[in-house]
C-alpha positions in Angstrom: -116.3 -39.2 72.1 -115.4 -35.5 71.1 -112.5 -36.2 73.3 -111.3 -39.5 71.5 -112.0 -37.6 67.6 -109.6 -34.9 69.3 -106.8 -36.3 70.1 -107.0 -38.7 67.0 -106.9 -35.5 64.9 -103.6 -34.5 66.6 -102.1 -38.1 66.4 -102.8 -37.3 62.9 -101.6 -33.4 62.3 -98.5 -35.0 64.5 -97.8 -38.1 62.0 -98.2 -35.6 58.6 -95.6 -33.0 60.5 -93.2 -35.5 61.1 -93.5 -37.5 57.4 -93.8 -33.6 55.9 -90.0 -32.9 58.0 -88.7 -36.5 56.6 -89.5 -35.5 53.0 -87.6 -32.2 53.8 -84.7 -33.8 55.3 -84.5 -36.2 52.5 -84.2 -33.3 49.8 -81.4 -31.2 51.4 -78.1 -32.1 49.4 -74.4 -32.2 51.4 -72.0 -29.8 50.3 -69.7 -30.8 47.1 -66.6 -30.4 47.2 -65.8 -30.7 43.5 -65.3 -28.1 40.6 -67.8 -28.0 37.8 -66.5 -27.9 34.1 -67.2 -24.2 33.9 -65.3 -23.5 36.8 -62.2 -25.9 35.9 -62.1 -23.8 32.4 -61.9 -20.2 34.0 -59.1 -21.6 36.6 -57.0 -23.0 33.4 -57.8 -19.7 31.6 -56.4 -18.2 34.6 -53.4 -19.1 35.4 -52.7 -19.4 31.2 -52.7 -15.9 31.8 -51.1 -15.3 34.7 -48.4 -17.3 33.2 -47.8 -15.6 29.7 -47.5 -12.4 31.9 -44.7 -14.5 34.1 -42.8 -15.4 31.4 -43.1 -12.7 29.2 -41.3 -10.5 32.2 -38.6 -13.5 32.3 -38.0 -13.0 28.5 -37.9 -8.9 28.5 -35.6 -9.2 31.6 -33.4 -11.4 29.8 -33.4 -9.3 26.9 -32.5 -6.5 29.1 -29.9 -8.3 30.2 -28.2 -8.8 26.9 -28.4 -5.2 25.8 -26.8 -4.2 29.0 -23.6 -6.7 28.7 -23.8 -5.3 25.1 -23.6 -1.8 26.1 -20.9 -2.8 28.7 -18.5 -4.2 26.4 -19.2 -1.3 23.7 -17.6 1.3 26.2 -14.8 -0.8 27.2 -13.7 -0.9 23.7 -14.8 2.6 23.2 -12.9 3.2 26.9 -9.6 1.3 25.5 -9.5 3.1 22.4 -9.5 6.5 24.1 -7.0 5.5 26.2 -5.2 4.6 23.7 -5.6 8.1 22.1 -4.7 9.9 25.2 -1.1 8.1 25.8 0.1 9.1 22.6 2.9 12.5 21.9 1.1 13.8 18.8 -1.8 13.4 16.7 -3.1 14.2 13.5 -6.6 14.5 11.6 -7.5 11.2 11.1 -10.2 8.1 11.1 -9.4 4.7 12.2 -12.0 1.7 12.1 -12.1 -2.2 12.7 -13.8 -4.9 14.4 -13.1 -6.2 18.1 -10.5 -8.4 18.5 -12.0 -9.7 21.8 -15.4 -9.0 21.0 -16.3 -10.1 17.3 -19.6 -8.3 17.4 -18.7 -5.0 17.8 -17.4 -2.4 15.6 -15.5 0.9 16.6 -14.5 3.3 15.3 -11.8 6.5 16.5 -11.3 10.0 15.0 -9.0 12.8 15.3 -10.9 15.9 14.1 -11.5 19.8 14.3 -13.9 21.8 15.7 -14.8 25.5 17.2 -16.0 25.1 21.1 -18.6 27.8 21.1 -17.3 29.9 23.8 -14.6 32.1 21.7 -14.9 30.2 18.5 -11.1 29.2 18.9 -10.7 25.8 17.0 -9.5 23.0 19.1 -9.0 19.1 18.5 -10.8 16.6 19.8 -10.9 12.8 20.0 -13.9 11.1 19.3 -14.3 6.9 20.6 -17.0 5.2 19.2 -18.2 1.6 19.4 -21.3 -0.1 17.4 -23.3 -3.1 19.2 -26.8 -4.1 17.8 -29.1 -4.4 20.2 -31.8 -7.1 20.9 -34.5 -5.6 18.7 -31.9 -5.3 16.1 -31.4 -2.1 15.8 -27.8 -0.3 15.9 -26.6 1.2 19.1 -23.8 3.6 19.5 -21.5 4.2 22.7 -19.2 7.5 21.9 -17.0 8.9 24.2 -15.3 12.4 23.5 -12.5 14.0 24.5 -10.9 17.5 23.8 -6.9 17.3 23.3 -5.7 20.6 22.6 -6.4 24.2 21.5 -4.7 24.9 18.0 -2.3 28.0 17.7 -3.7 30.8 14.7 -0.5 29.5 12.9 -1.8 26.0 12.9 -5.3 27.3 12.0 -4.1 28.8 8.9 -2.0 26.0 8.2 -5.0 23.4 8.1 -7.2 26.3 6.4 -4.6 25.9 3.7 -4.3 21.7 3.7 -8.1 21.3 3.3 -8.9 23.8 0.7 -6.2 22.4 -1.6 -8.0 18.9 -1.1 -10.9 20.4 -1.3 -9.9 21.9 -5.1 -8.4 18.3 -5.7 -11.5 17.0 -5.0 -14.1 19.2 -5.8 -14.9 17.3 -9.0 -15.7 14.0 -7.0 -17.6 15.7 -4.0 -21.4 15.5 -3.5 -23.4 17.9 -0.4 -25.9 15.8 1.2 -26.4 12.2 2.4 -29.9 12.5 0.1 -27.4 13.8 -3.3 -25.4 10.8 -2.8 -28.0 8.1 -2.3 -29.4 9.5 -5.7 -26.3 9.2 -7.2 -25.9 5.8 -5.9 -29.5 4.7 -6.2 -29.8 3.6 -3.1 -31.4 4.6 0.4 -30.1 7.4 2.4 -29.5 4.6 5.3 -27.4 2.6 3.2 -25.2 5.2 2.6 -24.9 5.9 6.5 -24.3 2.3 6.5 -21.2 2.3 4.5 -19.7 5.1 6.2 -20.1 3.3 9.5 -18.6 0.1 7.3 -15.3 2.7 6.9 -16.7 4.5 3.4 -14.0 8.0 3.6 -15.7 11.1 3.7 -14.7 15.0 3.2 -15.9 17.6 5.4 -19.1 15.6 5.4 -19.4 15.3 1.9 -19.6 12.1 -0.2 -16.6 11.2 -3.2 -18.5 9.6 -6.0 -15.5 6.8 -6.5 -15.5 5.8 -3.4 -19.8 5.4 -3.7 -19.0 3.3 -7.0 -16.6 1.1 -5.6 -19.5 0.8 -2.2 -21.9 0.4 -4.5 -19.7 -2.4 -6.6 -19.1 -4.7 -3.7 -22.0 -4.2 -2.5 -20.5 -2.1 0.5 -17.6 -5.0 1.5 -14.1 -3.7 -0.6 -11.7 -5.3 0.5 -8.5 -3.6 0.8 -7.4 -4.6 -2.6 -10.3 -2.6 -4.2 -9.3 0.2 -1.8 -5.8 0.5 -3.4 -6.5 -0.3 -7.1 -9.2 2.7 -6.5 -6.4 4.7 -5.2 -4.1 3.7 -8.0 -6.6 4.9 -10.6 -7.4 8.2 -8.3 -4.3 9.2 -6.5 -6.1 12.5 -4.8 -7.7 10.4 -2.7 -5.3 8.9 -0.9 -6.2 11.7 1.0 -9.0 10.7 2.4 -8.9 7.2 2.8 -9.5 5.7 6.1 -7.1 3.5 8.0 -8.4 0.2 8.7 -6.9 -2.0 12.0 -4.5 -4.7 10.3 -5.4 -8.2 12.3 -2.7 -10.8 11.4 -4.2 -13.6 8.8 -2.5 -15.8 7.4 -2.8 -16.0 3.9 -3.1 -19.0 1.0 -3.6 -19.7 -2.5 -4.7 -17.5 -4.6 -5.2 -14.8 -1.4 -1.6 -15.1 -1.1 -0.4 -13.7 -4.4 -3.0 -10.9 -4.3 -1.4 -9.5 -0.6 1.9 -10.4 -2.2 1.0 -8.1 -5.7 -1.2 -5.3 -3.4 2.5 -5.3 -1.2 4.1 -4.7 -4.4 2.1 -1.6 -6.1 2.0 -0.3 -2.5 6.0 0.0 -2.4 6.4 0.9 -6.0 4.1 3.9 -5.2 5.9 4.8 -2.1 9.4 4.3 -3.7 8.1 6.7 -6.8 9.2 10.5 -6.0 5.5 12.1 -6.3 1.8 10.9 -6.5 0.5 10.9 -9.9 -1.5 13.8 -10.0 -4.8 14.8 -12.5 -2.9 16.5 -15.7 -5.1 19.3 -15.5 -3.7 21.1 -12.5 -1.7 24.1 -12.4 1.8 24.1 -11.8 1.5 25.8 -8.4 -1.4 23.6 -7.2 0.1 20.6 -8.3 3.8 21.7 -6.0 1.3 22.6 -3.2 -0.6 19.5 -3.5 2.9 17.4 -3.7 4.0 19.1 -0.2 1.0 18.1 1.3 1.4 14.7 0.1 4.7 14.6 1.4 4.1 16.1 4.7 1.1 13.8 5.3 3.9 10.8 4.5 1.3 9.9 1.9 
């Protein structure tokens, strides 16, 4: 009997392990293979970012890009205009401005001027090629190139000496020091008046002429060439310093017709005229001094 109640008890302990495994076996879960909504959302979040980084290093690339062709055509024009410098015979102080034939963006600009080198302190002339592109952020960006022409002889020195200070007395009326002077006088910013000098405002010496400021300030810093020579007319001194602007060929109509046809007109009366109408107040021996000048200049 205690035999038989033994192995009964172990039939039993043996049928509870096997139903306790089954319950086990039914619980365990299979592996999914699926994304939850959490983990969908941080993979979109993701890769949002990882794209915005992608394409914001297409965009500055491309930007990039653009300033550099920029920049590339700036010094070719600034390039050309040098050369352009370089295969002339003789030169002269002067300014010469305008906008790219080939590239309608970009403004240039070339000067003849004086300077000391620092070595001895003997004055030379130099050539300076510049060319304005604005860049992708839109500011302003300037390609200059510089190149020194020739060393001036003491007999030339004292000749120019002589040139600027008698524009300088013929002037000295008009003249104002400082950029910060002028944009008072002008009531406007300081970087306006840079702007109208880049835009081919005349300058002395690096001073500012208050007619030229009023006729800037007028037109809202776009004379046209007309306003240029009626200011002329009613100033002759500064003919002096008036800039020379490259002549594209336009063909004119209308009413823009006439006014090239009257501007052509005053412009040969005043060159057929003996002498420039000088201020009344001058001396006799300024005003013969100034007149050579004039006349050597071919003004």
């Amino acid at each position: 009997m205690k035999c038989l109640s033994k192995n009964r008890r172990q039939k039993t302990e043996d049928r509870r392990q096997r139903t306790q495994n089954n319950r086990l076996s039914s619980v365990i879960r299979y592996p999914s293979y699926g994304f939850t909504l959490v983990e969908s959302m941080a993979a979109v979040t993701l890769l949002a970012f990882i794209g915005a980084g992608i394409w914001l290093i297409v965009e500055q690339c491309s930007l990039s890009a653009t300033d550099s062709t920029q920049r590339m055509r700036a010094f070719e024009i600034a390039r050309d205009n040098m050369e352009k410098l370089l295969a002339v015979t003789s030169v002269e102080e002067s300014t010469e401005y305008g906008t790219s034939e080939k590239y309608s963006d970009i403004f240039w600009q070339t000067t003849i001027e004086t300077f000391y080198q620092p070595v001895d302190s003997r004055m030379w002339i130099r050539a300076v090629a510049s060319a304005d592109y604005t860049d992708s952020a839109g500011q302003t960006q300037t390609i200059s190139l510089t190149q020194w022409l020739t060393e001036l002889t003491d007999e030339q020195v004292n000749e120019l000496a002589d040139r600027k200070a008698l524009l300088e007395k013929l002037l000295e009326e008009h003249l104002i020091d400082t950029v910060e002077l002028a944009a008072q006088y002008a009531g406007v910013t300081a970087d306006t008046i840079r702007a109208w000098v880049r835009n081919g405002m005349p300058t002395f010496e690096k001073t500012y002429i208050k007619p030229w400021l009023d006729l800037y300030l007028r037109t809202n810093g776009q004379p046209t060439d007309l306003d240029k020579e009626r200011l002329i007319a009613e100033y002759p001194e500064l003919s002096a310093t008036a800039l020379k602007k490259n002549q594209q060929t336009e063909s004119a109509t209308g009413t823009d017709s006439e006014s090239a046809m009257d501007a052509a007109t005053e412009t040969q009366t005043s060159n057929d005229s003996d002498s420039i109408e000088l201020p009344d107040n001058l001396d006799p021996a300024t005003r013969e001094q100034l007149e050579s000048l004039f006349e050597n200049r071919g003004l």
